[in-house]
N, C-alpha and C positions, 0 to 999 in steps of 0.2 A: 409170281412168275420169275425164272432167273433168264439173263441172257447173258453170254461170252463176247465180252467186247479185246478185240486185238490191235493193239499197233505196233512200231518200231518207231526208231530212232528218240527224236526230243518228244515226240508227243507219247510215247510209251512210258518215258518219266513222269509226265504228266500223268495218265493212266493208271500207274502204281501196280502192276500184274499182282497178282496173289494165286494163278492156279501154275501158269511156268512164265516163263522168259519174257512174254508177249501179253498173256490174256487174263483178263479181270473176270471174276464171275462177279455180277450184281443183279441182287432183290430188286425188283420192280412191283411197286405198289399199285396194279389196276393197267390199262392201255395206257403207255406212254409214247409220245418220238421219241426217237433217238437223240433229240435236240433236248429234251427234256433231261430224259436221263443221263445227259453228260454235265446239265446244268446241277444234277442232285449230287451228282459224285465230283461236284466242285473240277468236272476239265473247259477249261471255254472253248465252247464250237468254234471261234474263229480261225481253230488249228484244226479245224477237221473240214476239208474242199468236200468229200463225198466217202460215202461207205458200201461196199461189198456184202452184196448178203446170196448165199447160194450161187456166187457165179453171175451175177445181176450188179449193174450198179443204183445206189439211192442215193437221195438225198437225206437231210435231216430231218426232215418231216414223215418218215418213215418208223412206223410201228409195229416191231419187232413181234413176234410169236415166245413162246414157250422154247427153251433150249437153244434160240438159235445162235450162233455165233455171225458179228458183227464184225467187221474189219473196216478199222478207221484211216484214213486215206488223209494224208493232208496236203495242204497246197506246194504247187511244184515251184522250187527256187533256185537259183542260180546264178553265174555270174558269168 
């Protein structure tokens, strides 16, 4: 299964894109979270607060389908 994962700023370094600017395509071996699959591709969840998938918000424990693009959300900071 491939799914499109997208961020910006520090956590898109994190991320490593490989398709443009933003978005990672990654192999998925079987039903995973998305908690899992950040764990395989070496980003730690603790930079990702929640993710967008179709206009919805999820959490991490949220298991992606076939094709879908993922958008990773990290937590809000400030001063």
């Amino acid at each position: 299964m491939i799914v499109f994962l997208k961020a910006g700023g520090q956590l898109r370094a994190m991320l490593r894109p490989d398709v443009d600017h933003y978005t990672r395509k990654v192999e998925v071996d079987g039903e995973k979270t998305i908690a899992e699959i950040l764990k395989d591709i070496s980003v730690d969840s603790a930079y990702v607060a929640l993710i967008h998938v179709d206009g919805k918000v999820k959490d991490l424990s949220y298991k992606p389908s076939n094709g879908q693009t993922i958008t990773l959300q990290p937590p809000v900071s400030g001063g």
